[in-house]
One Martini backbone bead per residue (centre of mass of N, CA, C, O) as a GRO file, in nm:
protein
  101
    1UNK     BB    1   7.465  -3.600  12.144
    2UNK     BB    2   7.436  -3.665  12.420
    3UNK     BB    3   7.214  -3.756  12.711
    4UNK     BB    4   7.302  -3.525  12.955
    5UNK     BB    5   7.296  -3.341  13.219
    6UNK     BB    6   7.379  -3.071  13.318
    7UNK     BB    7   7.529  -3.188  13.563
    8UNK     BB    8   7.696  -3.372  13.398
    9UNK     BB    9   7.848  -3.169  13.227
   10UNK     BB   10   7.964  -3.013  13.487
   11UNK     BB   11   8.131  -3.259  13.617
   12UNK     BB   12   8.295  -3.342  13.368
   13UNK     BB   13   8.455  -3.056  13.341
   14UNK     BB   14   8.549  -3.056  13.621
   15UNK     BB   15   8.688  -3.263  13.583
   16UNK     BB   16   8.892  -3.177  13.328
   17UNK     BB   17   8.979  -2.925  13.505
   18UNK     BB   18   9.146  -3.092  13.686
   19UNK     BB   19   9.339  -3.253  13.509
   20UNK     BB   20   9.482  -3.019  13.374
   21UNK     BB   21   9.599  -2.894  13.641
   22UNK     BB   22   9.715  -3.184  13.721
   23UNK     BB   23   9.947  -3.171  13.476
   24UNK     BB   24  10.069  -2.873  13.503
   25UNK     BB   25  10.176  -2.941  13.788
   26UNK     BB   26  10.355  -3.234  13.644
   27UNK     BB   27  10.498  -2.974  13.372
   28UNK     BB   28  10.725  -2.773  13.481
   29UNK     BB   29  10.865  -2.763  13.237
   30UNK     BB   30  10.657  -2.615  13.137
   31UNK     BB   31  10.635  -2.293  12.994
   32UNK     BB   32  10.409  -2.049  12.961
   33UNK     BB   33  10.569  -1.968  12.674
   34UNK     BB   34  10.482  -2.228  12.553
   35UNK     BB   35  10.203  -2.215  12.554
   36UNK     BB   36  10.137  -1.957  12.424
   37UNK     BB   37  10.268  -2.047  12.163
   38UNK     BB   38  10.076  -2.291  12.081
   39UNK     BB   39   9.791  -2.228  12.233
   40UNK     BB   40   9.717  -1.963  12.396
   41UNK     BB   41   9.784  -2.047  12.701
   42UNK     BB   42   9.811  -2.031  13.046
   43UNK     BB   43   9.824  -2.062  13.343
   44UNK     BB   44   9.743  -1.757  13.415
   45UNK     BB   45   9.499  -1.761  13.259
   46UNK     BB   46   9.369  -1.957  13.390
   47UNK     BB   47   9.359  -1.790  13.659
   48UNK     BB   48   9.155  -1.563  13.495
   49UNK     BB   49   8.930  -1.706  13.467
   50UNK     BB   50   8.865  -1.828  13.748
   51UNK     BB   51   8.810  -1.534  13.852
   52UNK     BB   52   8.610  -1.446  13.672
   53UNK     BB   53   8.412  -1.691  13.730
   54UNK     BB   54   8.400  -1.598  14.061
   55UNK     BB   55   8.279  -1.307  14.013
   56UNK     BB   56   8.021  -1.366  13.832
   57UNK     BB   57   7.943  -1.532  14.130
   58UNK     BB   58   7.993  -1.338  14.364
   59UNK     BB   59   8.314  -1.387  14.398
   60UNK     BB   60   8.619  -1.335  14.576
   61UNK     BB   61   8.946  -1.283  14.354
   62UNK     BB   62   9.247  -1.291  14.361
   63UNK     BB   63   9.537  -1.331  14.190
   64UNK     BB   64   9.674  -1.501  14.380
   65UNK     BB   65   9.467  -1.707  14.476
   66UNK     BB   66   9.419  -1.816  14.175
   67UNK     BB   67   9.719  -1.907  14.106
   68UNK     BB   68   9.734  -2.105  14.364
   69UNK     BB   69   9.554  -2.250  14.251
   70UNK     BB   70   9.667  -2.378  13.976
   71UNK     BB   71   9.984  -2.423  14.122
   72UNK     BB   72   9.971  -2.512  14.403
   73UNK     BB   73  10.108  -2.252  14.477
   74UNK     BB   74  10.260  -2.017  14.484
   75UNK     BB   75  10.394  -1.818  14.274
   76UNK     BB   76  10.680  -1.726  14.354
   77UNK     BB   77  10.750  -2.032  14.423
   78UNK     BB   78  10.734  -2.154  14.131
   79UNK     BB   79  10.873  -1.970  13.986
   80UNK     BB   80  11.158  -2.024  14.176
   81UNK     BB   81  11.158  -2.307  14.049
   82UNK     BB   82  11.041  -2.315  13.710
   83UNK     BB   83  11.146  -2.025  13.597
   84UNK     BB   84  11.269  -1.945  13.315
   85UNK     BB   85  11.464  -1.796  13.082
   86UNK     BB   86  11.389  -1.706  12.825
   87UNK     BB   87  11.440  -1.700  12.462
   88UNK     BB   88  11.460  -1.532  12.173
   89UNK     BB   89  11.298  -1.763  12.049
   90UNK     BB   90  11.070  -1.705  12.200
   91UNK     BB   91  11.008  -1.389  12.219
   92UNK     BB   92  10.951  -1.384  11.923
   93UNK     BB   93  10.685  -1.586  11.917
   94UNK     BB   94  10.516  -1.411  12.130
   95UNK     BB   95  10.505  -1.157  11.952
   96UNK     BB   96  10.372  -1.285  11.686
   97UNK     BB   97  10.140  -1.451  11.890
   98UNK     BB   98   9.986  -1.320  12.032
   99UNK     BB   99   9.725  -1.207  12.221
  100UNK     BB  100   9.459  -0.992  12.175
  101UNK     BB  101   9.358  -0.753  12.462
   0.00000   0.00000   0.00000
């Protein structure tokens, strides 16, 4: 491993993590479902991470605010503009491969 310190480590998984969160809002195209089957995590996780991570430090984060950190908008507004109805065959592969929580 590199000799990084903890500061630089820490700057660039936030680079990372904002890299992230700014290509799944320019992949709108990306359904939820879709990440779900495949990678096992979704905007939402993403969002529910952010809350847990900001509650442990002791920062109050609704869920939807933190959704609206993830999706760059409101949640019910990116819904209505990009969420499709899963198909048969997403809904199939997601109770398939759920995790369980």
């Amino acid at each position: 491993m590199s000799n990084l310190t903890d500061d630089q480590r820490i700057a660039l998984e936030a680079a990372v993590f904002r890299r992230l969160v700014e290509h799944l809002r320019t992949r709108s195209d990306v359904q939820n479902i879709d990440l779900m089957n495949l990678a096992g995590f979704c905007r939402n996780c993403l969002s529910n991470w952010y809350r847990e991570a900001a509650e442990a430090s002791g920062e109050e984060l609704s869920k939807e605010e933190s959704r609206e950190i993830i999706y760059g908008e409101p949640y019910a507004e990116w819904q209505a503009k990009h969420q499709r109805e899963a198909s048969d065959a997403q809904k199939a592969a997601f109770e398939t491969n759920k995790p369980a929580h």
